[in-house]
N, C-alpha and C positions, 0 to 999 in steps of 0.2 A: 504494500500500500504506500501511494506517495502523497508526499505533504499535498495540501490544496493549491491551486495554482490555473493558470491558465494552459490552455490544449497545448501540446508543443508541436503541432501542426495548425497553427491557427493562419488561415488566409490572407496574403497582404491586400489590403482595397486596392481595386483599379488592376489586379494580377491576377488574371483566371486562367490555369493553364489548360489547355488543349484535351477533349474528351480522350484523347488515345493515351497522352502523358500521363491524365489522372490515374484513368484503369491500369497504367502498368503502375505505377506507384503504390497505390490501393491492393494490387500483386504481390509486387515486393513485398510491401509489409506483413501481408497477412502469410505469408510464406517465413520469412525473420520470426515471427511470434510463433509458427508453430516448430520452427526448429528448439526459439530460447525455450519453451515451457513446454514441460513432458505433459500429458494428458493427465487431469485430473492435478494439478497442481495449482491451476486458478479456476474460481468458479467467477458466474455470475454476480452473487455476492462480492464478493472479494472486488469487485470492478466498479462500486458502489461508493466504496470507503473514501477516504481520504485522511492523512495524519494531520489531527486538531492543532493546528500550529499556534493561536493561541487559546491555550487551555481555561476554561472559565473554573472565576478561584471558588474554592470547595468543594468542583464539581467531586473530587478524586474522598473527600470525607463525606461528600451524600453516596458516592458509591458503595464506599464500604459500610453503613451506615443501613444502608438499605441490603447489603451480602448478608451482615450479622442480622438483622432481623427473620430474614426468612432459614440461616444458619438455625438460630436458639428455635425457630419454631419448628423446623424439620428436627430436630435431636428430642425434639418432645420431652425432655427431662430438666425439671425446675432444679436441681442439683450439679446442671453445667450451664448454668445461663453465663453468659460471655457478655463483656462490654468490651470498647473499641480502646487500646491502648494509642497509635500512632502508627500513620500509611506511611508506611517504609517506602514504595517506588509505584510509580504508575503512571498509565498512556492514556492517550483516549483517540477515537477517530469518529468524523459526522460524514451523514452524507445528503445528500439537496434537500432531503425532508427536515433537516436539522434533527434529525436522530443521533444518539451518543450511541458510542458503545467501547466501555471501560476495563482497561485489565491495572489490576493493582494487584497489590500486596501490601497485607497489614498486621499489625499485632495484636492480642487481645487478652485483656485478663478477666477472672474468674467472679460473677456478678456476685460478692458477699461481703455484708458489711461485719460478721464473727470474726473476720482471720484476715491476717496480713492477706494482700493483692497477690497474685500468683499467673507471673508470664505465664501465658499456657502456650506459646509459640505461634507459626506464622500461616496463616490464611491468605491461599491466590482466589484471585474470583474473577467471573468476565458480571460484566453487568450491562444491559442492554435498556439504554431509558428512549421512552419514543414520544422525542419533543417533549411537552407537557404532562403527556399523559400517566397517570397511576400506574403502579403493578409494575414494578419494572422486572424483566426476565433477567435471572441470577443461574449462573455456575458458580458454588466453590465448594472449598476443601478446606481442612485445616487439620493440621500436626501438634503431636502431644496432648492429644484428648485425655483429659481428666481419666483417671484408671476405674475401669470400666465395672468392677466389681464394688469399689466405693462410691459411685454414683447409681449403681443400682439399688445396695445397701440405704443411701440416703432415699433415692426415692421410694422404694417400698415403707420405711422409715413414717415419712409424710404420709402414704396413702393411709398406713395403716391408725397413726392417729387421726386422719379425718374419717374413717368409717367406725373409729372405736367410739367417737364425738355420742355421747345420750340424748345430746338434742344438737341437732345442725345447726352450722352455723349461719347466725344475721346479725351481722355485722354493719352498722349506720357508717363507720368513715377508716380507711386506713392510707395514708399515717393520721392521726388526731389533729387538731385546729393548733398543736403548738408543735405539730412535724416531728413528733413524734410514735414510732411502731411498736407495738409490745412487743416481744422475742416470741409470745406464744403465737401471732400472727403475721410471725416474717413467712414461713410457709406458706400462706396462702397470699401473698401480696406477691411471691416469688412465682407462684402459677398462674398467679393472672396478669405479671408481666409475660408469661410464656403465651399466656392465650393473645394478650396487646400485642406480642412480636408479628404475628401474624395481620391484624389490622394497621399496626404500621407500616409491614412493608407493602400492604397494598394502597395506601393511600400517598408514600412515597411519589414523589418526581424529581425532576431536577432541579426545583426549587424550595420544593416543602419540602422539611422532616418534622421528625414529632417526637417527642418525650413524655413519659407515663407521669405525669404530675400526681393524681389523686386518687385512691378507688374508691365508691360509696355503693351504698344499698349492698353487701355483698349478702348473698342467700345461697346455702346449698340447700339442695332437694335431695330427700331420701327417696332411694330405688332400691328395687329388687334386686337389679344385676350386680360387680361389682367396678362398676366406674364409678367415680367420685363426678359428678353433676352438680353444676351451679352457675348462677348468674350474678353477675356484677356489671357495676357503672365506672368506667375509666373515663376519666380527666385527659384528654391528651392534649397536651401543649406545642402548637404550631411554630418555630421557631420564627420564622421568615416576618411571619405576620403579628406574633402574639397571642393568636387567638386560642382559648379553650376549646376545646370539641369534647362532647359529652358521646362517650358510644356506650351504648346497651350490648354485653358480649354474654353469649352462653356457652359454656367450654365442658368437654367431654372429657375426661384424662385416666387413662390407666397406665401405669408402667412399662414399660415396651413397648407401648401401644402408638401409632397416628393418632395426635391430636386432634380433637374434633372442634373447630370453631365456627359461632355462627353472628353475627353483629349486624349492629343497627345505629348511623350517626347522624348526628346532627351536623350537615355538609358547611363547608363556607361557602357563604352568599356570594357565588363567582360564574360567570358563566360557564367554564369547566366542569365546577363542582359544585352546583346548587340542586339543593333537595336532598333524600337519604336512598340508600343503596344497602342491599344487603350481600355477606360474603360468607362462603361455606369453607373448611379447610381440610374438608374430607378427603378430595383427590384434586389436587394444583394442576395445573394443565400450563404446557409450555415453558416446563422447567425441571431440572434435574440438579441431585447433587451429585460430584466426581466419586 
């Protein structure tokens, strides 16, 4: 992919050469290109790009920003939730739609506020924002996952005190009016950022992000099965703009299990995003992790 620029056959005015000169030229070249590139080395895609010459600032932390979001919700497990430590390196290329599409590398440490922070090592991801629009399409990966036997341990852990609970929890605000979380309710503020991970990276773009400011109303529901079931009201805080967004989220969660999320917000009054929408996190479509 080459930086953006002008054709490097662009026509001089007042210079048209001769029908037979084009076609042999037009020849040539297409002859040249099939010798440089072996079959299946350039697609149509790839002819689209061009390298973002100048990068717009942040775009490279709403990338990863929107990588880790749908990261912590695919890992479905509130005992690895990951925050964004510092984007070590990264590109980006657009093409005439002004669509991005972002490869970085980043670091991240271990979402808890009991224990010292803890590098958990480095994350590649491609991220593919289209213009404005929400839901941005993510590839990544990331090294030195939290050891897999103590993160299972922790979550089984949780599950098991919220279905040993006598009466379910209904909870009016977490954290408290003076930002303050009990220790008995960091657990569950820890799963419904896991359930938010998901409605932030769909509301994600190239301009918005968003932050878990506050939870209220939280309510589980007693079931027969054994998933832990409940609804809550996330707070989420729009950086760009300031505004609050209130989303009604109901989350499914078992141990090893796909997350189930299902949500309902209050949009900002924008022509892009006005009105509510709702979003399932049952089966993602148009994305993959490595």
């Amino acid at each position: 992919m080459q930086p953006c620029g002008q054709s490097l056959f662009a026509p001089r005015p007042g210079n048209r050469p001769p029908a037979t000169r084009l076609l042999a030229l037009l020849l040539l070249l297409a002859l040249q290109g099939a010798a440089a590139a072996p079959a299946g080395s350039r697609t149509p895609e790839d002819s689209e790009w061009c390298q973002d010459a100048e990068l717009p600032q942040g775009l490279l932390l709403q990338a990863a920003r929107a990588a880790l979001h749908f990261f912590n919700f695919r890992a479905g497990s509130p005992s690895a939730l990951r925050v964004l430590a510092e984007v070590q390196e990264g590109s980006a290329w657009i093409n005439q739609r002004k669509e991005r599409k972002v490869d970085l590398v980043f670091t991240t440490e271990l979402y808890s506020t009991e224990e010292a922070k803890a590098r958990l090592g480095k994350c590649s991801a491609r991220v593919f924002f289209r213009n404005e629009k929400p839901r941005p399409a993510v590839n990544v990966t990331c090294t030195q996952l939290i050891e897999r036997q103590k993160r299972q341990e922790e979550d089984y852990q949780l599950y098991r005190h919220m279905k040993q609970l006598n009466t379910p929890l209904d909870v009016v605000s977490i954290p408290d009016s003076h930002g303050h979380i009990d220790p008995s309710l960091r657990p569950i503020w820890d799963l419904a950022f896991l359930g938010s991970s998901y409605v932030m990276w769909e509301k994600t773009t190239q301009f918005l992000h968003y932050y878990v400011s506050q939870l209220s109303s939280v309510k589980q529901w007693k079931t027969n099965d054994d998933a832990i079931d409940f609804d809550y009201t996330v707070l989420l805080h729009e950086f760009s703009t300031q505004e609050i967004i209130p989303c009604r989220i109901h989350l499914v969660w078992y141990p090893g299990k796909p997350l189930k999320v299902k949500y309902h917000c209050q949009e900002l009054q924008t022509p892009e995003a006005s009105g509510t929408e709702d979003g399932s996190a049952v089966a993602p479509i148009e994305l993959s992790n490595f």
